[in-house]
C-alpha positions as CSV (number, residue, x, y, z in Angstrom):
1,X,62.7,93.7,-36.8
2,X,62.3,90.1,-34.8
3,X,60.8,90.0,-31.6
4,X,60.8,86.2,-30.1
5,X,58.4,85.3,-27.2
6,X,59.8,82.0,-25.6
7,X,57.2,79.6,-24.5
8,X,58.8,79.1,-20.9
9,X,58.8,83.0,-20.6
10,X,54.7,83.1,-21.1
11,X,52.4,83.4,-18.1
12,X,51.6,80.5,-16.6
13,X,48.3,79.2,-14.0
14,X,47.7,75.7,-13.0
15,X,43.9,75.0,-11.5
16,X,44.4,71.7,-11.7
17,X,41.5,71.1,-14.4
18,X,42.8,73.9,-16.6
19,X,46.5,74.2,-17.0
20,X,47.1,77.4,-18.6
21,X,49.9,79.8,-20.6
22,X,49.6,83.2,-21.8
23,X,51.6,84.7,-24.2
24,X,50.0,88.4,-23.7
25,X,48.6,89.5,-19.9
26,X,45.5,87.8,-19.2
27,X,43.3,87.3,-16.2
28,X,45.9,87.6,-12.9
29,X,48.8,87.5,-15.3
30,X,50.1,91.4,-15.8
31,X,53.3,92.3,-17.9
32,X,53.0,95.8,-19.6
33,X,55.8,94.8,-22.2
34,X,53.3,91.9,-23.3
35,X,50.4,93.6,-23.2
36,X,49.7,92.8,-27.2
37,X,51.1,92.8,-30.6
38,X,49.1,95.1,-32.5
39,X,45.2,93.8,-32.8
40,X,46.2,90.3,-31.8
41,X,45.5,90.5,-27.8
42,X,45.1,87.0,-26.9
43,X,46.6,84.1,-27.1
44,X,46.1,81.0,-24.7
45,X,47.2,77.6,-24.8
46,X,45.2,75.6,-22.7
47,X,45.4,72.2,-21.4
48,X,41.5,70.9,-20.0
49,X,41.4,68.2,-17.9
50,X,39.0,65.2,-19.2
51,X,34.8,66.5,-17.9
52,X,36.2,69.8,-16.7
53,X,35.9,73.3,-18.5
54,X,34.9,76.9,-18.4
55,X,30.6,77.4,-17.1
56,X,28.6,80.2,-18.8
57,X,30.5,83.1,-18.9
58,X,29.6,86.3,-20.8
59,X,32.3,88.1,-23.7
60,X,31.4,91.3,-25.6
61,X,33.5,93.3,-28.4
62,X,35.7,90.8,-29.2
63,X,36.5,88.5,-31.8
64,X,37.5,85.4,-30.4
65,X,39.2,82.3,-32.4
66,X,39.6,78.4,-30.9
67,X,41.9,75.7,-32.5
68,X,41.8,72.4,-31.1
69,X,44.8,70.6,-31.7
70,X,44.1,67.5,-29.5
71,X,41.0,65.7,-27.6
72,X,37.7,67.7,-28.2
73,X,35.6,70.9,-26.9
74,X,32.3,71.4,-26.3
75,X,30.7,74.7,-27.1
76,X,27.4,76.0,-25.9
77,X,25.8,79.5,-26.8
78,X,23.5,82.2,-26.0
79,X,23.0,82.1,-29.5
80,X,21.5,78.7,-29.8
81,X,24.8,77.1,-30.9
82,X,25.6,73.9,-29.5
83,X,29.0,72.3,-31.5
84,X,32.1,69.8,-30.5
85,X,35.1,71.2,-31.9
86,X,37.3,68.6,-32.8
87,X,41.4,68.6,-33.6
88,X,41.9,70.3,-36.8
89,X,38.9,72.8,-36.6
90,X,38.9,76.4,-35.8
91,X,35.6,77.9,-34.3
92,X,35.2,81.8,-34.5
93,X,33.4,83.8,-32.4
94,X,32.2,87.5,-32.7
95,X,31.0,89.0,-29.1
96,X,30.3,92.4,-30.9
97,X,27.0,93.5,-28.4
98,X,27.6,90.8,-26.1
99,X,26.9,86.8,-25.2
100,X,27.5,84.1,-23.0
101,X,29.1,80.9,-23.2
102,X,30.5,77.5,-22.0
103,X,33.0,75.8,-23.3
104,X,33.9,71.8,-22.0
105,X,36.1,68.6,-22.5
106,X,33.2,65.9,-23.2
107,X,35.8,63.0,-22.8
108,X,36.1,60.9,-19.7
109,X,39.6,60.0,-20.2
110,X,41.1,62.4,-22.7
111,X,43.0,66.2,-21.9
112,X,42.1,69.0,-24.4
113,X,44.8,70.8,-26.0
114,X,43.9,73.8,-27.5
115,X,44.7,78.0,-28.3
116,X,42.3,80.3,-27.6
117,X,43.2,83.4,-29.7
118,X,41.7,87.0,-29.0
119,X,41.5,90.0,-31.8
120,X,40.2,93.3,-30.7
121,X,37.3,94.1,-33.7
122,X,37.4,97.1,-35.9
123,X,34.0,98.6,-34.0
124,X,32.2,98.0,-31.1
125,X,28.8,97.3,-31.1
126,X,28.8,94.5,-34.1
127,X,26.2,92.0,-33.8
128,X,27.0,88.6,-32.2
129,X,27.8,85.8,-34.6
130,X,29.4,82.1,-35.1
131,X,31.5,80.1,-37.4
132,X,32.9,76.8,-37.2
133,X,35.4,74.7,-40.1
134,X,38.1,72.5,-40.7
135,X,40.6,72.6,-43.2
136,X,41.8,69.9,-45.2
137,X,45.7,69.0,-44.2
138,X,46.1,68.2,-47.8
139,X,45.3,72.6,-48.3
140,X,48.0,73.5,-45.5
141,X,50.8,71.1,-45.6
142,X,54.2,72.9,-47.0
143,X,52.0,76.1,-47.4
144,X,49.7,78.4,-45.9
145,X,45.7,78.2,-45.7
146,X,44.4,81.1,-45.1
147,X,41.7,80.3,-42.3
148,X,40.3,83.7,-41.2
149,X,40.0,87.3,-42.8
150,X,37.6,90.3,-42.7
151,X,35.7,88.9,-46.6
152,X,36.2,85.2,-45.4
153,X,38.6,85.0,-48.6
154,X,39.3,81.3,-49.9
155,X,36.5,80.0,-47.3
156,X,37.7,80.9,-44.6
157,X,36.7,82.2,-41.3
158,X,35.2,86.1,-41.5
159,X,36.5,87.8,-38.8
160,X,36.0,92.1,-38.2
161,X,38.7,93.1,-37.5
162,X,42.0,94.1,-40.0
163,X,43.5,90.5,-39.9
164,X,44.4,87.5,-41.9
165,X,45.4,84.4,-39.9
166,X,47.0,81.3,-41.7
167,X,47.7,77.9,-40.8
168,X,50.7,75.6,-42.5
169,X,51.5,72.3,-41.5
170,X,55.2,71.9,-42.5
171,X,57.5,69.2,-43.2
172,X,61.2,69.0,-42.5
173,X,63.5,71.1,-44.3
174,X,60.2,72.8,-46.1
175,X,60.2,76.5,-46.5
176,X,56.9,78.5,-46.3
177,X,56.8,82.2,-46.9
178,X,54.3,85.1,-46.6
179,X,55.2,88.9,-48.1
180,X,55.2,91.8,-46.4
181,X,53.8,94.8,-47.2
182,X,54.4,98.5,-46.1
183,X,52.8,99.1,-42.7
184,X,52.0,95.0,-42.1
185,X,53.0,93.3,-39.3
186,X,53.0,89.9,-38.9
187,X,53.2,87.2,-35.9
188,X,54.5,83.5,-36.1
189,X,53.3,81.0,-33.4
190,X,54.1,77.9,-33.3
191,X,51.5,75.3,-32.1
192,X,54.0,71.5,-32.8
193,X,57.7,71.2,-33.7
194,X,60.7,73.7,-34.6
195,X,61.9,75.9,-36.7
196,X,63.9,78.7,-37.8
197,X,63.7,82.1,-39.4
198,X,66.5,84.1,-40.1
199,X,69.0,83.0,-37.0
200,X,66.2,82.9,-34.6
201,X,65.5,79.3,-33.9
202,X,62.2,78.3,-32.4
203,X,60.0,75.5,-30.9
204,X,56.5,74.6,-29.6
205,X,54.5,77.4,-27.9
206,X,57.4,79.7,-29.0
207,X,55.6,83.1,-31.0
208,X,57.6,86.1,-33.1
209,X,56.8,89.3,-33.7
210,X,57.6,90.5,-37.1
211,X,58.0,94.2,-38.3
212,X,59.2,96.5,-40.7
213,X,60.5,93.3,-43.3
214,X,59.7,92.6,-46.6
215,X,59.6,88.9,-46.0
216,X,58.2,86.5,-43.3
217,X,59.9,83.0,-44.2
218,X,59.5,79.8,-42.2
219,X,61.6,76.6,-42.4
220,X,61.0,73.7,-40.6
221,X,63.5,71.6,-38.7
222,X,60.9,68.9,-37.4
223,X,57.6,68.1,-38.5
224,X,55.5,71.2,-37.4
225,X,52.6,73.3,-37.2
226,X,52.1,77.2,-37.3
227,X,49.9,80.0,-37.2
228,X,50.5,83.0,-38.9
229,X,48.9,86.1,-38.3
230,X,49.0,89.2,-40.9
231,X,48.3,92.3,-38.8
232,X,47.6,96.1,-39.9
């Protein structure tokens, strides 16, 4: 079963410093038929205007995942953490018993493109914790990388909650595939370019929710980038 969230149908806010999209209901944006897709129940792309960003701000029981793709994003933490995430790294944050945190576009002249993915953790109550990597392109083009999962497999990200998260960059006319198992779901976003699986055809900010298949199988029509996300 295939389930296609178009980009232009997502929520949408523009504050001028932060234009915003939402591909689940977030902050004033409410749809109860994209409330979700199984743990998975964020996912922002965000647009920050050059010295602009979010002040302190507090999160709890939730593990929270950021991917630059373009500029830069400065993080600051209750937890002492201070980091620039760059494009190409993935930071990930547990809020388990709760923290704070700001998060801001250090450039002067340069916008911050970026998704801010939310995953609801197996427990509440986990203590608070932070990661931050980058992943070779030479590791993710024409296949997927596994970047986060419960045991931080491969070196990747460890994240609590029941979740595997992939990224791929793919060339044109390239095919990359992930089985399915009994009782996995799986969702497809795509960050840059096109695509297609099966006869759905789809482009940037696009997602699909995959169920009840045996196989999840991407192929590129332009040069682009995706996440996957393997769900229980």
């Amino acid at each position: 079963m295939y389930q296609v969230r178009k980009a232009a149908e997502r929520g949408h806010a523009n504050y001028g410093w932060l234009n915003t999209y939402h591909t689940f209901s977030f902050s004033s944006y409410h749809d109860p038929k994209h409330m979700r897709f199984r743990n998975l129940r964020v996912m922002n792309e965000d647009f920050i205007a050059p010295g602009q960003g979010f002040g302190t701000h507090p999160h709890n029981d939730m593990e929270i995942v950021t991917y630059v793709l373009q500029g830069a994003l400065e993080h600051r933490d209750s937890m002492g953490n201070g980091e620039v995430l760059r494009p190409g790294e993935f930071q990930r944050m547990s809020a388990g018993t709760g923290i704070t945190h700001s998060e801001f576009n250090p450039s002067a002249s340069e916008a911050t493109h970026l998704y801010q993915i939310w995953l609801q953790p197996e427990r509440r109550g986990i203590e608070p914790s932070y990661e931050q990597k980058k992943f070779d392109l030479s590791e993710r083009t024409n296949r997927l990388r596994l970047v986060a999962s419960p045991g931080g497999e491969d070196g990747s990200l460890t994240i609590h909650t029941p979740a595997k998260i992939y990224l791929s960059t793919v060339h044109p006319q390239h095919t990359v595939q992930l089985t399915m198992g009994e009782g996995k779901y799986v969702w497809l976003q795509i960050l840059r370019g096109s695509g297609v699986v099966r006869e759905y055809t789809l482009e940037a900010g696009d997602g699909l929710a995959i169920s009840d298949e045996a196989l999840m199988e991407y192929q590129s029509t332009s040069e682009s980038e995706i996440l996957v996300f393997e769900l229980a």
